[in-house]
C-alpha positions in Angstrom: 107.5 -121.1 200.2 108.5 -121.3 203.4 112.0 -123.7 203.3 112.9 -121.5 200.2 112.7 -118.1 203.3 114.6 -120.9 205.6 117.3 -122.3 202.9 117.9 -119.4 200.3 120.8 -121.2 198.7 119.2 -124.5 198.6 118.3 -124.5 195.1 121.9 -122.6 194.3 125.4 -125.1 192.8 127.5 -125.3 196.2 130.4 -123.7 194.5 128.3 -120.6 193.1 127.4 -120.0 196.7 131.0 -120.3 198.0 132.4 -117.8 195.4 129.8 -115.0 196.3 130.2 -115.5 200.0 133.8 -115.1 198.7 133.5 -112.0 196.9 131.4 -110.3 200.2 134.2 -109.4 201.5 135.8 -107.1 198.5 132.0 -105.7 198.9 132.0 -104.7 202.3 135.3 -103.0 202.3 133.5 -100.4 199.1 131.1 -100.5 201.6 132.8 -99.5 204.0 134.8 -97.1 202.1 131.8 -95.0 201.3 130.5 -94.8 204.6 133.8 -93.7 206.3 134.0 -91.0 203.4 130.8 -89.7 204.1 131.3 -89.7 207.8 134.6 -87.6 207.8 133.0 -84.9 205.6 129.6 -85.0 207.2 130.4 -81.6 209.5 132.0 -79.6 206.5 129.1 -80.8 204.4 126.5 -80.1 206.4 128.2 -76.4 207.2 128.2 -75.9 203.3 125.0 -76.8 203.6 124.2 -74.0 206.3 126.3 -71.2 204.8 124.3 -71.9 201.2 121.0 -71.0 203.2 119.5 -74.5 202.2 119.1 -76.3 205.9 115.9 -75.4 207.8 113.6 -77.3 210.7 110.0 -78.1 210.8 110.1 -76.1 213.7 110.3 -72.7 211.8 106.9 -73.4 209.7 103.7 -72.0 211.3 101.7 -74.4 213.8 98.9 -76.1 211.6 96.8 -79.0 212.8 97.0 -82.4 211.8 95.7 -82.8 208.4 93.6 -85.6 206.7 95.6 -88.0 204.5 95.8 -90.8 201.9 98.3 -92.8 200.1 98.2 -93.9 196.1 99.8 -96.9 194.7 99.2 -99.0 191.4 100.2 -102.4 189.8 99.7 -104.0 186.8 100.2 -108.0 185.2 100.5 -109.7 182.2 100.3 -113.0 182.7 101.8 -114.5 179.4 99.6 -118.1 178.3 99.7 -120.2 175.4 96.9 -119.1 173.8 96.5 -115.6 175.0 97.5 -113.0 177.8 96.0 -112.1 181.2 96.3 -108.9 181.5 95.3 -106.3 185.2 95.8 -103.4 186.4 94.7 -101.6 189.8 95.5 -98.4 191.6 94.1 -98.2 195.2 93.7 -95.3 197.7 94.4 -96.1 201.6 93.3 -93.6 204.1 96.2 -92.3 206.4 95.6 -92.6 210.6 93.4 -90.3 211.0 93.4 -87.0 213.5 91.5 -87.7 217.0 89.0 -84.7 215.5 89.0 -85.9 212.4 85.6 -87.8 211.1 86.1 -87.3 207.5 84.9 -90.6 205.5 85.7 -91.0 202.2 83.1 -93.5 200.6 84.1 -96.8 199.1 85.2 -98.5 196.6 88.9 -96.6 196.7 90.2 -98.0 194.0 90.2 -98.4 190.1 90.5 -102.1 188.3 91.3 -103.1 185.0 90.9 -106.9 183.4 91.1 -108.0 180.2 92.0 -110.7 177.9 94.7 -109.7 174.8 96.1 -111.3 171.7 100.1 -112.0 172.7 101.9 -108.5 171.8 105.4 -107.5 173.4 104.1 -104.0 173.8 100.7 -105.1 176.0 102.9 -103.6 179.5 104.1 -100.6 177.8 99.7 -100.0 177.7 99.0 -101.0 180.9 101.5 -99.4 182.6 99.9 -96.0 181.0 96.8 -96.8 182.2 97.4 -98.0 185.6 99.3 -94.5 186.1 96.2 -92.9 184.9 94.0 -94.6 186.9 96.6 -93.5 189.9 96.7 -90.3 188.7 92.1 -89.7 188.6 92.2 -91.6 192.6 94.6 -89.0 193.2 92.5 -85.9 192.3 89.5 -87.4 193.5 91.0 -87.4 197.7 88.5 -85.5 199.9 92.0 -85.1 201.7 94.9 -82.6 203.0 97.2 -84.3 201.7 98.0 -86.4 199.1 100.8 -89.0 198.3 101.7 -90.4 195.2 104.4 -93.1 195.0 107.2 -92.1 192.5 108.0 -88.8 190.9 105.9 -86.4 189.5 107.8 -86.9 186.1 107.0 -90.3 186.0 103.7 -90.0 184.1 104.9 -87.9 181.3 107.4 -89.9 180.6 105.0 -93.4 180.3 102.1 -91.7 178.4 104.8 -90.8 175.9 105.6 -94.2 175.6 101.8 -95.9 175.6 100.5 -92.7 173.1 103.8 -94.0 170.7 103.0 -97.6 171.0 99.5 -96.9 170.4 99.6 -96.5 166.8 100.9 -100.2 166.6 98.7 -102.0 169.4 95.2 -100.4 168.4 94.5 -104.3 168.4 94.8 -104.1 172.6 91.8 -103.8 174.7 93.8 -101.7 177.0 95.4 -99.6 174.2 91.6 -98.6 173.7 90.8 -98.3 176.8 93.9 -95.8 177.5 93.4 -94.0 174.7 89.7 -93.0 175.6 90.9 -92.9 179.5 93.7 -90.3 178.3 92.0 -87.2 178.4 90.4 -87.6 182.0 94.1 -89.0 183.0 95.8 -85.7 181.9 93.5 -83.4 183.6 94.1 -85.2 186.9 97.6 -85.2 186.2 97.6 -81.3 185.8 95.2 -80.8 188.9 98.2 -82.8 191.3 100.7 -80.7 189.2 99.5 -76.9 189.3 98.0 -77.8 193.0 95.7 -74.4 193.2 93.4 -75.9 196.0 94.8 -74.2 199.8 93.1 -77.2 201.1 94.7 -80.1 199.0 98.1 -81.0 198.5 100.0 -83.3 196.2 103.4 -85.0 197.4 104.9 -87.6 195.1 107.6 -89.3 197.4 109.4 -91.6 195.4 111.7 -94.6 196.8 114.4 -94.8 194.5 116.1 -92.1 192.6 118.9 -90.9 191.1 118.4 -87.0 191.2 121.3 -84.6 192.5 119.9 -81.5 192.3 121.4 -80.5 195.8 124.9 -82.4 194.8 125.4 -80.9 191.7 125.2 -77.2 193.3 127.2 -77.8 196.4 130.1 -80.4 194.7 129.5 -83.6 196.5 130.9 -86.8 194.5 129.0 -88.4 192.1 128.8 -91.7 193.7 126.1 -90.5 195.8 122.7 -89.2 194.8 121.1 -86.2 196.8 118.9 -88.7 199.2 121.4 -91.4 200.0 124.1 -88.5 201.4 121.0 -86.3 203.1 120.1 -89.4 204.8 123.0 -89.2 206.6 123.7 -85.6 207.2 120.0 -84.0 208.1 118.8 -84.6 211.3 115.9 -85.4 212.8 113.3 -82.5 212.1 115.0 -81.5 209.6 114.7 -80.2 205.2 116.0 -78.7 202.6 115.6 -75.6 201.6 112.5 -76.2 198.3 114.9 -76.3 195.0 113.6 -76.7 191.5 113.4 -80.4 190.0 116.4 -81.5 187.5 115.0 -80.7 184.0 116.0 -82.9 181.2 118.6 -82.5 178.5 115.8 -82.0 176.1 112.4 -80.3 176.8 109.4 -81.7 178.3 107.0 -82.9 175.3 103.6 -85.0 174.6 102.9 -86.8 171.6 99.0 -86.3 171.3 98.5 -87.3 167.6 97.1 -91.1 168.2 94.2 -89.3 170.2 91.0 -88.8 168.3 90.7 -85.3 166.9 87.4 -84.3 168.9 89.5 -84.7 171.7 92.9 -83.9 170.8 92.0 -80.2 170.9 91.5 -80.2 174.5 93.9 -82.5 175.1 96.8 -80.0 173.7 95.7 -77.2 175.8 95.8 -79.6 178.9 99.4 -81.0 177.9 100.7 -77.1 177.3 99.9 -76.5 180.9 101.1 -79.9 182.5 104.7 -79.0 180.7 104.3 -76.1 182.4 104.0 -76.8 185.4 106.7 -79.4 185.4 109.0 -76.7 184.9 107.6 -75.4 188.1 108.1 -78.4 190.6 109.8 -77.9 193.5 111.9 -80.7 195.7 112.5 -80.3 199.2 114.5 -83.8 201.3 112.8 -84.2 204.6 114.0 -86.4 207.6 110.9 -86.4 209.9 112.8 -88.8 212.8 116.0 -90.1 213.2 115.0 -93.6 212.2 114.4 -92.6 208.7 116.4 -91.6 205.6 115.7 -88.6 203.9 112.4 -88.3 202.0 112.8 -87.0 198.5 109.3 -85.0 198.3 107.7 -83.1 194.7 105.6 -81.0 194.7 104.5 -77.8 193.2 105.8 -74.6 194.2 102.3 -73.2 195.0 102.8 -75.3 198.0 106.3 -74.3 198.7 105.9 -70.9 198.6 103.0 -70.8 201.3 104.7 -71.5 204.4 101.0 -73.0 206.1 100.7 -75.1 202.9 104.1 -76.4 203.2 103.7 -77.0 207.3 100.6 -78.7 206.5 102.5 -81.3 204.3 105.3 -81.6 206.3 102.7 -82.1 208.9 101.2 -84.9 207.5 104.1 -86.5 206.5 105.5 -86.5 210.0 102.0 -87.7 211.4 102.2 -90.9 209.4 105.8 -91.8 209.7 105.5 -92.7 213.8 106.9 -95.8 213.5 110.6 -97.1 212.7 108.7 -100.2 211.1 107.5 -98.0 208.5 110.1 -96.4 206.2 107.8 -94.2 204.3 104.1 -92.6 204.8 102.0 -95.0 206.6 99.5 -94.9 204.1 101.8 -94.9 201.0 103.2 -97.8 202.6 99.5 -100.0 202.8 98.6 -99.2 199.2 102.2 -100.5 198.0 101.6 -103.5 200.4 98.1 -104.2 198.9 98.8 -103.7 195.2 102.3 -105.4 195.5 99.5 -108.8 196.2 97.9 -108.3 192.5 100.8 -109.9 190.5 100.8 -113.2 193.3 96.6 -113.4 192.9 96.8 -113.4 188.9 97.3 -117.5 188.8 94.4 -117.6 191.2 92.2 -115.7 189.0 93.5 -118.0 186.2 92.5 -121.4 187.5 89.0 -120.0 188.6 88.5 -118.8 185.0 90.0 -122.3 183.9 87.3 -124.3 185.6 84.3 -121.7 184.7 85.4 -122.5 181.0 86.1 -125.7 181.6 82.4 -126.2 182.9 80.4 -124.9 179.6 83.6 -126.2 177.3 81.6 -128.9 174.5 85.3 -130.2 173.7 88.3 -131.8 175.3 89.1 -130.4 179.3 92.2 -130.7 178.3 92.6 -128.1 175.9 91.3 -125.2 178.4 94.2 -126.0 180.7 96.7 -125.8 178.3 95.5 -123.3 176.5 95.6 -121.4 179.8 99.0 -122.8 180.6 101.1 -119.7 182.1 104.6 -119.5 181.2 105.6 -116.4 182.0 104.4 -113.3 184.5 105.5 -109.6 183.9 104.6 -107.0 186.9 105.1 -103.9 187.7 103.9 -100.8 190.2 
């Protein structure tokens, strides 16, 4: 592992290397192109910016103090063998630094596990993708904290239930399909809970890393080679947000396919889902540059928390609190659970061979056939 960090072309054909190193240089002139074009319009754009009334400090919120936090962050495996899959998922909860008068404790164990055996299927990480979210999603509304974080966007579980409760239908062969499907009802009400956000003493911020969204651009005419967060990176400053703005809504409207869901539960279910569309419609997004050695966060949450100017200070708050260090490019806490679950996918083969040798142990036929049976060819991940 570690000549492959020292010698990343060593395993590359000498020419292949040559004609990317080659091809750098067109790159870093587009490169450069971009940031020079953002650089000469940074002044007028940040005065549009002004003059639309959507620029505003931390400064201007109400004093609060410090508030209690925690980060959320899940992963899921499949680790394809001969004779069968590997399949886990976990979703763990890590406590943010805490304030000096601060003694909360929230009791162990912070996290949710799945492990299973499954018959091969193509469909087996479209299910445990679902459930892992859910699992995210109940750790979530289960903090004893202020605040809240939630890696990814708020629309993110709607849009990978839909997928799992279609699948279902087909994969009701799948442990985890099962286990999903009976999981659903409890991951839908969490999912509302962070959504409609009603408690003044919790509040929900999914901060996702990458995205694609211009709800800022599209209003104020920037180009459409940059997405709001890239471009805010560069023209907030330290201290700094966005005035809150409603989340991009999608070319066709929000929906939830309950059907596969037993009917004793479906009932319930549909009222849940009527409100959790609902209350998508009613995110809010603000972009929020705590110091000068970060880019812009993209922040969603719900506009009961936007529209109380201490419940807003208090997440702003926190989020500042947690981001003290230019080592750390998002919420300290956010940033230990990706770290943690990020090790799942690299412990899977582990797992395997101790598995392998338990077999092997009580196995009345040939030792050979448990390893190759348990021969891993391929490894799908995800968080």
């Amino acid at each position: 592992m570690m000549e492959s960090v020292e010698r990343p072309f060593g395993e590359l054909p000498a020419a292949l290397v040559d004609e990317v190193l080659q091809r750098t240089e067109d790159l870093s002139q587009k490169f450069l192109g971009d940031f020079e074009r953002v650089r000469t319009h940074r002044q007028e754009w940040r005065a549009s910016l002004e003059k639309a009334g959507l620029l505003r400090r931390d400064a201007e919120l109400p004093y609060v103090p410090i508030p209690t936090t925690c980060g959320i962050d899940g992963s899921y495996t499949v680790e394809r063998l001969l004779a069968s899959d590997l399949v886990a998922a976990a979703a763990v909860a890590v406590e943010g630094l805490t304030p000096p008068s601060e003694t909360r404790h929230w009791p162990e164990p912070r996290h949710l596990v799945w492990v299973e055996t499954e018959a091969h299927e193509a469909e087996t990480g479209t299910m445990l993708r679902a459930l892992m979210i859910g699992m995210e999603l109940q750790l979530a509304a289960q903090a004893p904290h202020e605040v809240i974080f939630l890696d990814g966007s708020l629309t993110t579980p709607l849009i990978h239930f839909n997928q799992a409760l279609n699948k279902s239908r087909d994969t009701l062969h799948l442990h985890t399909t099962a286990r999903f499907l009976d999981q659903a009802s409890l991951a839908l009400e969490a999912y509302w809970t962070i959504l409609a956000s009603t408690r003044s003493d919790r509040c929900w911020l999914a901060i996702p890393k990458y995205t694609t969204k211009r709800e800022i651009g599209q209003r104020m005419g920037w180009p459409n080679t940059h997405d709001d967060r890239g471009l805010l990176s560069f023209l907030l400053e330290a201290g700094e947000f966005t005035t809150p703005w409603s989340l991009q809504q999608p070319p066709e409207p929000w929906h939830l396919n309950l059907e596969p869901l037993e009917a004793a539960s479906r009932k319930a279910a549909d009222h849940i889902a009527e409100k959790i569309i609902t209350s998508l419609g009613e995110i809010q997004v603000i972009y929020y540059r705590p110091y000068s050695w970060l880019p812009a966060l993209r922040i969603e949450m719900s506009r009961a928390v936007t529209e109380n100017p201490a419940r807003l200070a208090t997440a702003l708050h926190g989020i500042r609190h947690q981001c003290g260090t230019p080592a750390v490019l998002e919420p300290y806490p956010l940033y230990m659970a990706d770290r943690i679950v990020k090790h799942l996918p690299k412990a899977i083969p582990t797992f395997r061979q101790i598995t392998s040798q338990r077999i092997a142990e009580s196995y009345q036929g040939s030792i050979s056939e448990v390893f190759l049976g348990l021969h891993g060819y391929r490894t799908e991940s995800g968080v």
